[in-house]
LOSE-745690 format. One line per field, with one value per atom (N, C-alpha, C, O): atom name; x, y, z. Coordinates in steps of 0.02 Angstrom, whole numbers, plus 50000, padded with zeros to 5 digits. Layout:
// LOSE-745690
atom <- (CA	...)
east <- (X	...)
north <- (Y	...)
up <- (Z	...)
//
This chain:
// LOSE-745690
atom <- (N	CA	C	O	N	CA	C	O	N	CA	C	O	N	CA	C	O	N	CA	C	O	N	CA	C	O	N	CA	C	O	N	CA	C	O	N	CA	C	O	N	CA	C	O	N	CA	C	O	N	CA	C	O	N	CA	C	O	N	CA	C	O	N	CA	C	O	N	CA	C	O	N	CA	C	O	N	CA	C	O	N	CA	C	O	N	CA	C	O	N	CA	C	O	N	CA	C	O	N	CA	C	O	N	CA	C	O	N	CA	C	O	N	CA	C	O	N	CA	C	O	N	CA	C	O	N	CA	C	O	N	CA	C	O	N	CA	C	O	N	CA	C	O	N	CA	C	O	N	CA	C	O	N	CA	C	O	N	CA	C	O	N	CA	C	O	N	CA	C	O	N	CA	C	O	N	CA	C	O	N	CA	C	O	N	CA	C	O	N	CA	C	O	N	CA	C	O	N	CA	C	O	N	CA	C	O	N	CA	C	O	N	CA	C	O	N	CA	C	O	N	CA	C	O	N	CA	C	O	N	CA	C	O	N	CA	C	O	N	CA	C	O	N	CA	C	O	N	CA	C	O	N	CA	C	O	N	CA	C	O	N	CA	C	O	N	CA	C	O	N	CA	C	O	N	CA	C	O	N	CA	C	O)
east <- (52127	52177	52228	52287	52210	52253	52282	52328	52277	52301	52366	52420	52354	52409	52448	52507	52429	52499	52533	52593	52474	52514	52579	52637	52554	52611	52679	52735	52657	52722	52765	52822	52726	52776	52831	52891	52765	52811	52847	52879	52828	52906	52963	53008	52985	53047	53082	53137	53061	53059	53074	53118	53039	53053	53108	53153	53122	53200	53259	53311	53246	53291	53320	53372	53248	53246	53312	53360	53283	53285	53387	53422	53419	53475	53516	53560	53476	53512	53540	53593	53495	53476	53521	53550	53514	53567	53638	53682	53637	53723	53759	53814	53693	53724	53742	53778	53695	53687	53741	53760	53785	53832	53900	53951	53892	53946	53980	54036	53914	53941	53876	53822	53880	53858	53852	53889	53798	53779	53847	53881	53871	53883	53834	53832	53790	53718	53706	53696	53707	53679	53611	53595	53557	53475	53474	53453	53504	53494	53530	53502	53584	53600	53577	53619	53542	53494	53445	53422	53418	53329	53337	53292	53406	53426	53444	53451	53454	53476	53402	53392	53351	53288	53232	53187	53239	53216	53229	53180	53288	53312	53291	53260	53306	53282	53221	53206	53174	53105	53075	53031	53116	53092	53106	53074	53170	53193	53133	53098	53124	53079	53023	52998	52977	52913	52926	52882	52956	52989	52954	52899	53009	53009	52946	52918	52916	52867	52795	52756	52781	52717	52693	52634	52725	52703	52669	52613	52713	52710	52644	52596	52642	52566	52521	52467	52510	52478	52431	52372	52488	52457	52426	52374	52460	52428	52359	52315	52362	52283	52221	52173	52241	52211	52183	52222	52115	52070	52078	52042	52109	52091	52011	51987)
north <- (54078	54129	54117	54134	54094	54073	54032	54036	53962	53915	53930	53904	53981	54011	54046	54051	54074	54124	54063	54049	54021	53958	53931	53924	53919	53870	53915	53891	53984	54020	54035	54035	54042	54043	53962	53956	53907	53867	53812	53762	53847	53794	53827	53789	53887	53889	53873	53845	53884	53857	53776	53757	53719	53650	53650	53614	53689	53692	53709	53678	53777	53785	53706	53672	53701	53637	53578	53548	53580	53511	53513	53464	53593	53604	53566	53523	53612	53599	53526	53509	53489	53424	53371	53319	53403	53374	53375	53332	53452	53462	53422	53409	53416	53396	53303	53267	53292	53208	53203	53145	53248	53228	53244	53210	53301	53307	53257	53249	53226	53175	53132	53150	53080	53014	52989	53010	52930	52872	52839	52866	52782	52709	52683	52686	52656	52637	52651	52708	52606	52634	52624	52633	52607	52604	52699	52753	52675	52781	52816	52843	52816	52885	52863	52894	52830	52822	52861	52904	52832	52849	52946	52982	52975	53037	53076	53137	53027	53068	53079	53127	53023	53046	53074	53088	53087	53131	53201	53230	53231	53297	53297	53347	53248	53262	53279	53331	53245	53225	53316	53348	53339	53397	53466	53520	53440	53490	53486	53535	53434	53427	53449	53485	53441	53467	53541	53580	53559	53650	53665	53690	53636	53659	53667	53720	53594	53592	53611	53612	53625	53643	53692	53697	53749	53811	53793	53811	53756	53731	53698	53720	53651	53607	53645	53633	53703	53752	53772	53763	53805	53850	53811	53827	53756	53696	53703	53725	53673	53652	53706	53690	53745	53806	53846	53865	53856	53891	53965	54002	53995	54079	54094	54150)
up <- (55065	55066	55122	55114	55170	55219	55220	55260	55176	55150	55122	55137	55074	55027	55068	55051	55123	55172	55201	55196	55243	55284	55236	55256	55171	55140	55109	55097	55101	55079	55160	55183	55172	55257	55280	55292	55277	55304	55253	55268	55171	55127	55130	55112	55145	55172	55228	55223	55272	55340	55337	55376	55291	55293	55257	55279	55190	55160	55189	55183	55234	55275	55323	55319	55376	55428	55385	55410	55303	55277	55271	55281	55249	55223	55286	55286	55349	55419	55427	55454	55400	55443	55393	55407	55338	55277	55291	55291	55303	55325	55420	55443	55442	55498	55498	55532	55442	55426	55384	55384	55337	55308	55343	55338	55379	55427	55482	55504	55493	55564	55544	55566	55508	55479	55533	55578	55550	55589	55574	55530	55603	55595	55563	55501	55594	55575	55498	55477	55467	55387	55380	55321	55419	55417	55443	55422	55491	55505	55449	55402	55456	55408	55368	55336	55323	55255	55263	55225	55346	55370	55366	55343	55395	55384	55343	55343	55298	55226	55183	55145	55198	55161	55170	55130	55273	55303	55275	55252	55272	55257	55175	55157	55126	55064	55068	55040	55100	55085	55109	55080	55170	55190	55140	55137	55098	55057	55006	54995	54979	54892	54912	54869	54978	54984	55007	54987	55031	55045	54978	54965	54933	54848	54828	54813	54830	54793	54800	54753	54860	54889	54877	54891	54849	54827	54757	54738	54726	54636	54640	54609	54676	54676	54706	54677	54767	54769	54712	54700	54679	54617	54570	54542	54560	54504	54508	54471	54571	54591	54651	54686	54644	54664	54599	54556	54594	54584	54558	54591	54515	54506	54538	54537)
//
């Protein structure tokens, strides 16, 4: 049961983190194209598990 509060609490929180980190990586880009890549799939990667962690939660959680 605590499992289930932990993860509804903190997938918004990584979507939020992930929007931030998106908008600040598209706002003011590296030079560097290994970084702003490494930053662009940092912030995705934080957005899709935000999303999805609730979904796979329930999947595989037990009634």
């Amino acid at each position: 049961m605590r499992s289930k509060i932990l993860i509804y609490i903190l997938s918004p929180i990584a979507i939020v983190l992930g929007v931030i980190y998106l908008v600040s990586t598209i706002s003011a880009p590296s030079p560097d194209t290994v970084t702003y890549l490494r930053d662009l799939a940092t912030s995705l990667l934080a957005i899709t598990l935000g999303a999805a962690a609730p979904v796979i939660m329930k999947k595989f959680t037990s009634v």
